[in-house]
C-alpha positions in Angstrom: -26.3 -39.1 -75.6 -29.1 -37.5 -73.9 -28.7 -33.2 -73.8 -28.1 -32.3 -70.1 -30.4 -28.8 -69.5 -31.6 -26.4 -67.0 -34.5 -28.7 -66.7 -33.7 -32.4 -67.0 -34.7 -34.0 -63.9 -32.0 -36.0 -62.0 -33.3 -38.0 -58.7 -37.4 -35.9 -58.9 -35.2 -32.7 -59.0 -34.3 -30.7 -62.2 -30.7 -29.1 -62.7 -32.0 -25.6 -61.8 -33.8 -27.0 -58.3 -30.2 -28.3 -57.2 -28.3 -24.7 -58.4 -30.3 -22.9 -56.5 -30.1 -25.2 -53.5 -26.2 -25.2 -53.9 -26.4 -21.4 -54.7 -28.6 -20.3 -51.5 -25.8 -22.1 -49.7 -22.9 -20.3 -50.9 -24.8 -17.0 -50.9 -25.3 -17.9 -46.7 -21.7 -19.2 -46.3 -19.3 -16.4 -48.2 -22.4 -13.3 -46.6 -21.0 -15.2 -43.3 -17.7 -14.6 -44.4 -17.4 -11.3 -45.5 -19.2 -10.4 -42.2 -16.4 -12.1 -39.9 -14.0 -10.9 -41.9 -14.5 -7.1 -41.9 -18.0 -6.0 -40.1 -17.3 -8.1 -36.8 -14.4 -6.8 -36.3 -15.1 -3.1 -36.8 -18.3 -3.7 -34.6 -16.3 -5.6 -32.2 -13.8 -3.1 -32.0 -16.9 -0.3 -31.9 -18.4 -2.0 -28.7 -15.0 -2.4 -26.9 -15.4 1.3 -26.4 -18.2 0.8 -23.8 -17.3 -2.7 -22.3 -15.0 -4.8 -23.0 -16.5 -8.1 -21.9 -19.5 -7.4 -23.6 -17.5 -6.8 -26.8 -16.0 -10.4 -26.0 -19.1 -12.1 -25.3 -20.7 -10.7 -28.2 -18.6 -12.2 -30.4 -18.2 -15.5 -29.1 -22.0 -15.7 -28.8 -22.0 -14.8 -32.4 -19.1 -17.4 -34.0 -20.1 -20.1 -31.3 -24.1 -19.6 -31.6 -25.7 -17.4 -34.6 -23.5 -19.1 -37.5 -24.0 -22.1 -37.1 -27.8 -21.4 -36.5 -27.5 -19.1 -39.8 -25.9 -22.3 -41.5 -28.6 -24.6 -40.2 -31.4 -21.9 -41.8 -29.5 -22.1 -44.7 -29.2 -25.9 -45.0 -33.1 -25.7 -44.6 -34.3 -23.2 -47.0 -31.8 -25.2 -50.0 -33.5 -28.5 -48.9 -36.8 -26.7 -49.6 -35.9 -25.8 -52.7 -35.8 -30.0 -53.3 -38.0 -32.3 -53.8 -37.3 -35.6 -51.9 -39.4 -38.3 -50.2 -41.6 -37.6 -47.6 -39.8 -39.9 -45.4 -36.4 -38.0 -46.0 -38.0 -34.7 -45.6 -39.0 -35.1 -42.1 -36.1 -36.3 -41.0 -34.2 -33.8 -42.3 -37.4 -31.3 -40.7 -36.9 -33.4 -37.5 -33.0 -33.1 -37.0 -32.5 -29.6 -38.5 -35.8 -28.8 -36.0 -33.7 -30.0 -33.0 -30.4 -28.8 -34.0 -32.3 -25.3 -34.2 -33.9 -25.5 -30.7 -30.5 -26.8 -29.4 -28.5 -23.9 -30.7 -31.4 -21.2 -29.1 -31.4 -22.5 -25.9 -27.5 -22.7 -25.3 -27.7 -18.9 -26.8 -30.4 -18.0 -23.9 -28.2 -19.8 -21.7 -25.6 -17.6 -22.7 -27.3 -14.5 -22.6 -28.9 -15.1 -19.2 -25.3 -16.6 -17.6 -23.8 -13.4 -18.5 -26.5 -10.7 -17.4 -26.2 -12.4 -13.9 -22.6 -12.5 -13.6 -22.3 -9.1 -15.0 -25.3 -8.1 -12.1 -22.8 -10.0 -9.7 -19.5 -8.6 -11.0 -20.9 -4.9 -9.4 -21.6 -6.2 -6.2 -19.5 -7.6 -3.3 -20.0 -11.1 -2.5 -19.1 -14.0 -0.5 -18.1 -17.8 -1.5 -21.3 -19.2 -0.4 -23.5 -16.3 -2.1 -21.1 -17.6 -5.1 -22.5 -21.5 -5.0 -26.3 -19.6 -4.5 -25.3 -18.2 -8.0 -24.2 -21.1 -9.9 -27.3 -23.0 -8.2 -29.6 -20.2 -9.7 -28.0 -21.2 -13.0 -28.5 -24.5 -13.0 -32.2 -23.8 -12.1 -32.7 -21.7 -14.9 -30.6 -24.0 -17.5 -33.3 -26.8 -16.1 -36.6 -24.5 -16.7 -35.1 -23.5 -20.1 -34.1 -26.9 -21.2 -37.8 -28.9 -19.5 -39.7 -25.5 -21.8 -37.7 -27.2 -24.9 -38.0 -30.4 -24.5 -41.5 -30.1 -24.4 -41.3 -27.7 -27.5 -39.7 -30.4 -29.3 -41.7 -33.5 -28.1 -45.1 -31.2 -29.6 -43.8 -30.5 -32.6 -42.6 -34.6 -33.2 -46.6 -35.6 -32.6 -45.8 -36.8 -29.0 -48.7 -36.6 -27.2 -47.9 -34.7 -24.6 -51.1 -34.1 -22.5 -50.8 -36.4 -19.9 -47.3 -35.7 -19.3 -48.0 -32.0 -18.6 -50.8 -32.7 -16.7 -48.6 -35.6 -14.5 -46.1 -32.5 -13.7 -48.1 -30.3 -12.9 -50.3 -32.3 -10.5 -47.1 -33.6 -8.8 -45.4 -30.3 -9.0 -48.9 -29.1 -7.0 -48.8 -32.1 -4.6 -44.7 -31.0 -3.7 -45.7 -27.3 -3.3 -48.5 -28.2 -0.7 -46.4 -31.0 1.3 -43.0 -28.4 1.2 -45.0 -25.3 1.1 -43.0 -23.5 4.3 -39.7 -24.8 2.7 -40.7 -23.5 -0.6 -41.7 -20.2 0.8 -38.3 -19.3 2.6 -36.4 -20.6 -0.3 -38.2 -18.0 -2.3 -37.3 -15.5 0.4 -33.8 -16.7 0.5 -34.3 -15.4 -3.4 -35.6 -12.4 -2.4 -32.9 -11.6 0.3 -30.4 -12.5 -2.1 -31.1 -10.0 -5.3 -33.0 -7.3 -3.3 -30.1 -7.2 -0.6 -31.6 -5.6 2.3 -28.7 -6.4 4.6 -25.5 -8.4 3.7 -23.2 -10.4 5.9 -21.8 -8.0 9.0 -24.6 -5.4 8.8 -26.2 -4.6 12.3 -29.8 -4.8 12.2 -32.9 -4.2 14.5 -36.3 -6.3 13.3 -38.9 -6.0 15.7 -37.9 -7.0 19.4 -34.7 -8.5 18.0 -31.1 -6.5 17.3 -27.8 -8.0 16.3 -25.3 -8.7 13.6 -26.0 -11.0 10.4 -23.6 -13.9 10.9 -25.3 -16.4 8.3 -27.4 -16.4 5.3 -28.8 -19.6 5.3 -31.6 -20.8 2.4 -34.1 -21.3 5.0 -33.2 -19.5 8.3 -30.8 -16.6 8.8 -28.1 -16.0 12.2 -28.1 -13.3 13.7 -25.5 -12.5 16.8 -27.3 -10.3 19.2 -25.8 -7.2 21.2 -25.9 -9.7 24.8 -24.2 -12.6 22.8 -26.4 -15.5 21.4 -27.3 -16.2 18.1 -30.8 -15.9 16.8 -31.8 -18.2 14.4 -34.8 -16.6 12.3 -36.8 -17.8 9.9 -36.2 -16.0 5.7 -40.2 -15.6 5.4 -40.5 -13.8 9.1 -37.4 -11.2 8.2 -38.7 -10.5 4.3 -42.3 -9.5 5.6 -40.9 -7.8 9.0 -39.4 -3.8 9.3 -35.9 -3.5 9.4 -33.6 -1.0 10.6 -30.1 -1.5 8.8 -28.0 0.7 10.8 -24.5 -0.3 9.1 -25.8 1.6 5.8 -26.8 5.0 8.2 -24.7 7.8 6.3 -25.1 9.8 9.4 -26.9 9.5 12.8 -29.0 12.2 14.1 -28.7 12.9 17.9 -30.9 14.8 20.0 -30.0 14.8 24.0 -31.5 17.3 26.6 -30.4 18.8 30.3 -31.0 20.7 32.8 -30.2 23.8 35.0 -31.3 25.1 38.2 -34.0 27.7 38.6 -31.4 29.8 40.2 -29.6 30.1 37.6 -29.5 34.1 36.3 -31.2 35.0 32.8 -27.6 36.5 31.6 -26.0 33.6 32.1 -28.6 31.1 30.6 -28.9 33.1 27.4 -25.1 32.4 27.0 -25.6 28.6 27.3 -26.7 27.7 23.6 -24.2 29.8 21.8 -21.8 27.7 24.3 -22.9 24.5 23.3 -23.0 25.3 19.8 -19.2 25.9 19.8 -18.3 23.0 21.7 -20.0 20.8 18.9 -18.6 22.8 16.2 -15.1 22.3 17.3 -15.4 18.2 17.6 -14.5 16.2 14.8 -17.7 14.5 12.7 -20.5 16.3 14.2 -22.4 18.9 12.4 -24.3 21.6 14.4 -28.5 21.6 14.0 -29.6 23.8 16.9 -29.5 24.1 21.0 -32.7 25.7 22.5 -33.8 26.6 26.2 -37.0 24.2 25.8 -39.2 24.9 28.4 -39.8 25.2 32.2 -39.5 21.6 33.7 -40.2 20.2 36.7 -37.6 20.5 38.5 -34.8 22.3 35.9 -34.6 25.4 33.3 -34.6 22.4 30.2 -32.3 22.9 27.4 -32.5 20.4 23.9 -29.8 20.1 21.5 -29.9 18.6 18.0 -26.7 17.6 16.2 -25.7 14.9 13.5 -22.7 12.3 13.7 -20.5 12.0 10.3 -20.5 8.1 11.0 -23.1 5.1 11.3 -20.2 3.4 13.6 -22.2 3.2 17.4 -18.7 3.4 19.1 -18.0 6.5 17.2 -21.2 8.3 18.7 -20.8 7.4 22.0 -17.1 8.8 22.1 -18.5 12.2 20.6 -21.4 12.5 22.9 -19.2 11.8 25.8 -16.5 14.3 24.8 -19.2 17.0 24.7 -20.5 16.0 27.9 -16.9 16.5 29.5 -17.2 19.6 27.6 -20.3 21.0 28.6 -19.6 19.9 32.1 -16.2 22.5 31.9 -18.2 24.7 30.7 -21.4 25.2 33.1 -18.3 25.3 35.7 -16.5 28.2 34.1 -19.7 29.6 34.0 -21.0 29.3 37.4 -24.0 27.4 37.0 -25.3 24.1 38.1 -27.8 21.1 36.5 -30.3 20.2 38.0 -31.5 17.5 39.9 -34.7 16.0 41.0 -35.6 18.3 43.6 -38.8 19.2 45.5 -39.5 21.6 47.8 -42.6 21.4 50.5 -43.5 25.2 52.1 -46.3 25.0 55.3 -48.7 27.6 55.2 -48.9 28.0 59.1 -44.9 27.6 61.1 -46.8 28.0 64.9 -49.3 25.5 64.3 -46.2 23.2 62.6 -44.6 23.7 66.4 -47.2 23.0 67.9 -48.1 20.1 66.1 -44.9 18.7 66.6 -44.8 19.1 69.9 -47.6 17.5 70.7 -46.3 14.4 68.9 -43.2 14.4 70.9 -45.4 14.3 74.5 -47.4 11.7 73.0 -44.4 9.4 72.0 -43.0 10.3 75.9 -46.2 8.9 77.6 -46.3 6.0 75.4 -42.6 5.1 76.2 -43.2 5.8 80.0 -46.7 3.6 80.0 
């Protein structure tokens, strides 16, 4: 009977190949262990402290995705440790190879599922913004999975030249024939994550004002102030201004008026320490400063600067007409008048303007009795 020893070779392979094979594998497998038995939890538990979803994604990406990768780097580094055939060995290359790839790319997917979810979680959005999102998913899960394939197809000899170059000229000829499409569905994109206006928001872009009703991939709606709908192109509103006047914290106002000439200088130096008070005491508003401006045409011309508490329009126009009623009760208690577009003519000569007029009258006479 032949001695069995650290060295006899069974199948190529001597005893001590195989125990270390077998060995590297239950080093992997009870190190996996012990970690989900006592570290992952304490980490887990560590984590749950800042966020608790992380702490649950975490360690489902871990037991889901990372052990069996750690397992298939395990399996890999034993068979290396072996000497088979050549045809054996890259199969067992090839499948471990693909397994390996497989397991990376559903961890990205992962990964990249949750950062956008979390990114939505903060914000406030509607059902169709919702199927954007899952369509932004799939996109991605297609890029990441096409990048793999590709991966995989190179490493397995496949000439893959021609194919590359095949998509790329098509994927050249699409962008040319679909290039305006292409262009506000990257827009859309753009609209989407930067969120310069959102569903309800009243907006003013160039000679157009009105409410988003619609964000469409390639156009958007917008209900204007007189009633119809604009329909307006992504690509025109990302590279146009726009006001967004439903995220205004407050609305800076600044209105003037005017009194008479004949208005004394003791009462006009009472008139911005009047208005001030009447702003003060309205809900909202916050006092900046009243000023008799200047001389004007035909009025002593008064500006006044105040800020509204609110970016609702309605809200404004209530305030600024309770402080006209105001001021108007006011300039009455105090015996003065606004102005009005006035002018007065003065002749230099009052005979000659007699005379003149006179001699108009006899002419008109004559004519009438001719």
């Amino acid at each position: 009977m032949q001695k069995v020893e650290l060295t006899t070779i069974f199948l190529n392979n001597s005893i001590e190949n195989y125990i270390l094979a077998f060995s590297f594998l239950i080093i992997v497998y009870f190190t996996i262990r012990l970690f989900d038995k006592f570290l992952l939890e304490k980490m887990d538990i560590l984590i749950k402290k800042f966020s608790r979803s992380f702490s649950q994604f975490l360690k489902k990406l871990i037991k889901k995705r990372i052990y069996p990768l750690l397992y298939l780097l395990a399996i890999y580094f034993a068979f290396r440790q072996l000497t088979i055939i050549s045809q054996l060995d890259n199969f067992v290359n090839y499948f471990l190879m693909i397994l390996t790839v497989i397991l990376v790319v559903l961890s990205l997917s992962d990964i990249i599922s949750y950062s956008i979810k979390k990114y939505w979680g903060k914000k406030e959005r509607n059902d169709e913004q919702l199927k954007v999102l899952n369509v932004t998913l799939f996109l991605i899960k297609i890029l990441i999975w096409t990048i793999a394939l590709i991966f995989v197809m190179d490493n397995l000899n496949i000439q893959i030249t021609g194919l590359v170059t095949g998509l790329g000229i098509s994927g050249i000829a699409i962008a040319f024939a679909a290039q305006s499409i292409l262009t506000d569905l990257f827009n859309y994109f753009t609209i989407f994550f930067d969120k310069p206006f959102d569903i309800g928001d009243f907006i003013i872009t160039g000679e157009y004002r009105g409410t988003i009703e619609h964000i469409g991939v390639k156009t958007t709606r917008i209900r204007s102030l007189s009633g119809e709908q604009l329909i307006i192109s992504n690509t025109d509103l990302v590279n146009s201004r726009i006001n967004n006047y439903k995220r205004m914290q407050q609305r800076r106002i600044n209105f003037n008026f005017g009194l008479t000439y004949d208005t004394p200088l003791s009462k006009l130096k009472k008139v911005p320490g009047i208005i001030e008070e009447t702003i003060k005491n309205i809900d909202k508003t916050e006092f900046d400063r009243a000023h008799f401006a200047e001389f004007a045409a035909s009025s002593l011309l008064f500006q006044v600067v105040y800020y509204v508490k609110d970016s609702d329009y309605k809200v404004y126009m209530g305030i600024q007409q309770e402080i006209n009623f105001k001021l108007k009760e006011k300039m009455e208690e105090l015996g003065v008048d606004f102005a009005f577009p006035t002018q007065t003519i003065h002749f230099g000569n009052k005979e000659n303007l007699n005379s003149n007029f006179k001699n108009i009258q006899e002419l008109n006479f004559e004519e009438n009795k001719s």
